[in-house]
Each structure stands twice: as C-alpha cells, then as structure tokens.
LUMBADREN-604829 format. One line per field, with one value per residue (C-alpha): residue number from 1; residue in three letters; x, y negated, z negated. Coordinates in steps of 0.001 Angstrom, whole numbers. Each point is the difference from the previous one (the first is absolute). Layout:
N
i: [NUM_...]
aa: [ALA_...]
c1: [X_...]
c2: [Y_...]
c3: [Z_...]
END
This chain:
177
i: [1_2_3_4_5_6_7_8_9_10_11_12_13_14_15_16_17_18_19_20_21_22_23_24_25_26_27_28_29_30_31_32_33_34_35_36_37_38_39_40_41_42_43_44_45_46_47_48_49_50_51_52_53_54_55_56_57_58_59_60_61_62_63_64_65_66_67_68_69_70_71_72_73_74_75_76_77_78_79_80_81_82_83_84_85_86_87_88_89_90_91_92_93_94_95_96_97_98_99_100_101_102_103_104_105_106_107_108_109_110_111_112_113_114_115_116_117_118_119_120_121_122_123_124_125_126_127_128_129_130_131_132_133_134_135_136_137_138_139_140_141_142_143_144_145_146_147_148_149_150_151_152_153_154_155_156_157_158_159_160_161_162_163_164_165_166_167_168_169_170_171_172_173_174_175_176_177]
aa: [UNK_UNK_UNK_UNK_UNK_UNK_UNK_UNK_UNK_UNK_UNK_UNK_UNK_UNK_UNK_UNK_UNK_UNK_UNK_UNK_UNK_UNK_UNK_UNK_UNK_UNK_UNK_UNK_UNK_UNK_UNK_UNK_UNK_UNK_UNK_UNK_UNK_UNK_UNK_UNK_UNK_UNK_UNK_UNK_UNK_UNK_UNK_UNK_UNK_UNK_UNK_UNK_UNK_UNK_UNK_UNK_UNK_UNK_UNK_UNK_UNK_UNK_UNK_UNK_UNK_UNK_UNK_UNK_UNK_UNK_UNK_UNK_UNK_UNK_UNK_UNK_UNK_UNK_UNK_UNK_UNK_UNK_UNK_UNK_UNK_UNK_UNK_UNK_UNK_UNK_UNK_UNK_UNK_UNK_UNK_UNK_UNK_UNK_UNK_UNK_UNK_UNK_UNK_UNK_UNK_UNK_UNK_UNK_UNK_UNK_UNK_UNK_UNK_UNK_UNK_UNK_UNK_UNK_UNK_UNK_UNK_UNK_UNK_UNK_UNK_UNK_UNK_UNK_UNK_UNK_UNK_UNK_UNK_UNK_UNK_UNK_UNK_UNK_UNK_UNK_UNK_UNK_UNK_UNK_UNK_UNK_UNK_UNK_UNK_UNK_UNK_UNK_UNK_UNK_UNK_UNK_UNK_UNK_UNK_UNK_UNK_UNK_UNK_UNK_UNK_UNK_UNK_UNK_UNK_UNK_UNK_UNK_UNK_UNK_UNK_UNK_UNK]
c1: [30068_2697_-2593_-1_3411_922_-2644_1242_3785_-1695_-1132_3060_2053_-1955_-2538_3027_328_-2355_2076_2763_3140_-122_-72_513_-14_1650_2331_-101_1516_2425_187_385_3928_1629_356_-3999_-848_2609_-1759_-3057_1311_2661_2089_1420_1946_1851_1528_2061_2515_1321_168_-3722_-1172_-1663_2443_-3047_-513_-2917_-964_-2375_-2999_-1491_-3633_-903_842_-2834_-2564_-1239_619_-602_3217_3262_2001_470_3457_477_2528_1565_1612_3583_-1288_-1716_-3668_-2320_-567_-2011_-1482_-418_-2694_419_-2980_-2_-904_-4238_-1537_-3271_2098_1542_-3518_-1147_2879_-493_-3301_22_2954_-1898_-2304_2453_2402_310_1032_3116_-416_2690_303_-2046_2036_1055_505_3734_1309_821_-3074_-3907_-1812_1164_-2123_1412_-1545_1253_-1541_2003_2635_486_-261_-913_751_-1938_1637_-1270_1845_921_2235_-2543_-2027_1549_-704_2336_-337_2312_276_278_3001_2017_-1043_1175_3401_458_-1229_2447_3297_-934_-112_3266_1785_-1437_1464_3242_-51_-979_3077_2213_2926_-1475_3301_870_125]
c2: [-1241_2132_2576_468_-356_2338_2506_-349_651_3197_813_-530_1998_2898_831_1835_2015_2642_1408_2540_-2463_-2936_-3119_-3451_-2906_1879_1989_3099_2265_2070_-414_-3789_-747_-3226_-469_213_-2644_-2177_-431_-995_-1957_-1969_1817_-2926_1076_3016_1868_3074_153_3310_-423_878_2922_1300_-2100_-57_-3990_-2428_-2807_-2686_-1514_-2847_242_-2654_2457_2720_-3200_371_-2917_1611_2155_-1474_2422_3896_2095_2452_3383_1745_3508_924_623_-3407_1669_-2221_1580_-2616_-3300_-2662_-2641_-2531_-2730_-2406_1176_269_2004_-107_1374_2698_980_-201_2080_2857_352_210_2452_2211_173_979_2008_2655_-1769_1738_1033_-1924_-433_-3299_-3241_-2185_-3286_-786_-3779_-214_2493_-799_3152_2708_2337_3157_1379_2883_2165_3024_-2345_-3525_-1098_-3832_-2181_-2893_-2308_-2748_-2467_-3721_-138_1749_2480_2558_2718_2832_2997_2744_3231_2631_1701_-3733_517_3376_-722_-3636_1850_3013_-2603_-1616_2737_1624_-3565_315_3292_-948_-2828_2200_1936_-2325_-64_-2295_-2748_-486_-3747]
c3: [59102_-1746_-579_4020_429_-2507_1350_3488_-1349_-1444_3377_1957_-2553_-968_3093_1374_-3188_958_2725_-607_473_-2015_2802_-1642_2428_3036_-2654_-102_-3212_888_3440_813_389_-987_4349_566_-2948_1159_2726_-1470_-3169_-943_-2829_-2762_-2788_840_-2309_1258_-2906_-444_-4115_-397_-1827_3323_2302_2462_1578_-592_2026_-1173_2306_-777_-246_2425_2206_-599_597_-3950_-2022_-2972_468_-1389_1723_777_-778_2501_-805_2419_-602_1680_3038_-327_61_-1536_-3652_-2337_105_-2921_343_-2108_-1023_-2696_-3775_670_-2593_2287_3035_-2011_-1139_3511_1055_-2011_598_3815_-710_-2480_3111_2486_-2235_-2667_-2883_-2293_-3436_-1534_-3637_-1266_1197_-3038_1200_-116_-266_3858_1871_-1885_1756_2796_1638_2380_2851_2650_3012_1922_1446_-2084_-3326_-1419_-3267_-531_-2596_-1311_-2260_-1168_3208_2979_1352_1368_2325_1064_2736_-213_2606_-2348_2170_-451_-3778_-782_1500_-1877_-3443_1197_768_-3513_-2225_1959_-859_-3797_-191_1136_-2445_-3215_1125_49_-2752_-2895_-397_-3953_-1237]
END
C-alpha cells in the first residue's frame, strides 16, 4: 500500500515537471503570489522577520492540506514582492522514499555534478537536480525526507543578498579582546 501511495505522490508532484514553469499543487514558481495561495491554502507559521539573511517570508502548510498523508508539511518562500520563490516538502526520515525520489527525479531532471556527498552527522545522502527554470535538493537524513524546488531567478538573488551580507561582514572592523 505505501508502494502506491508513494507512486501516486510521485505522480502528483512531478507529472507537471515536464512543462516549462514548474507547477506544484496549484503553485506556480515564480509567478504564484502569497494573495493567489492564500486562497487556496491556509498559511501556518509565518515568519516575515526582517533579521533573515534574505529577509524574504515563509509560511508553513500543513500537509493535510495537499490531500497526501505522507507529507508532514510544505514551507513556502516568498520574495519581496511576495512571488512565490521555493517550496519545502517535508516527509518523515524514509530511506525507501528518498530512493524512490531520486529516481523518478533522475527521470525527469538533469542531475548536477556535485562533488561526492559524505554523509554528515545531521543529512545521510543528497542528490541535486535542475532544468532551465528550477532547481531541487533531495535530503535525506535521521530527521526526514526532504524535497526542495527553487526558481532559479528567486535563487540567484537569495545566493546574491547572502554573499553581499558575507562581504559586509568580512569587512567589518575585527574588535580586540
């Protein structure tokens, strides 16, 4: 039975993964606003502190929500202009989910040449995938399974805004003890 259920998760999340914009469950990358998936799911958990490295907001749904029991919940980011930018699914820690994962995503996606994983104490295996307009990590560790999409453009500017706040950090004056 979790065979199916896990196959028709697959289904739901990745049969829209052929088209050009990455559609998850309504959402759309990049062009979904915060307003539209109101509308269509309620958003727990909001963080919008203005602290964060990319000070963009988050919103949790629970995964009751997206009708697949299997889903603990999904983080959604939203950029400034609160345009849908990534989405976090998060299932419990399933070795045979990860591996089922990452091979219907090796069949949809391009998979990255990253240097070999070495399992660290907190994430056992990782895999990275990405296509002309999203990338995806799929994590797997003691604590979940978990799978992230990413529009590139939302990327670039969060890996821009945290190497700019790096920078001004290096140049900061050093204080003496």
């Amino acid at each position: 039975m979790n065979i199916i259920k896990t196959g028709a998760l697959l289904l739901c999340l990745l049969s829209p993964l052929a088209q050009a914009e990455t559609t998850l469950f309504g959402l759309t990358l990049g062009k979904s606003t915060r307003q539209e998936v109101e509308q269509t799911y309620t958003l727990q958990y909001k963080n919008t502190a203005s602290g964060l490295p990319d000070s963009w907001n988050y919103y949790r749904v629970s995964g009751e929500q997206f009708n697949e029991p299997q889903l603990k919940h999904a983080t959604l980011y939203f950029d400034n202009s609160q345009t849908l930018g990534r989405i976090n699914f998060t299932f419990p820690s399933s070795l045979e989910k990860y591996k089922a994962l990452e091979e219907q995503l090796g069949r949809q996606y391009p998979r990255l040449n990253t240097a070999p994983f070495v399992s660290e104490p907190l994430r056992l295996d990782k895999a990275e995938f990405q296509n002309d307009t999203t990338h995806l990590l799929l994590e797997y560790s003691n604590y979940g399974t978990y799978l992230s999409f990413t529009d590139l453009k939302y990327r670039a500017t969060a890996q821009k805004r945290l190497a700019e706040k790096k920078a001004l950090e290096a140049n900061k004056p050093k204080k003496e003890p």
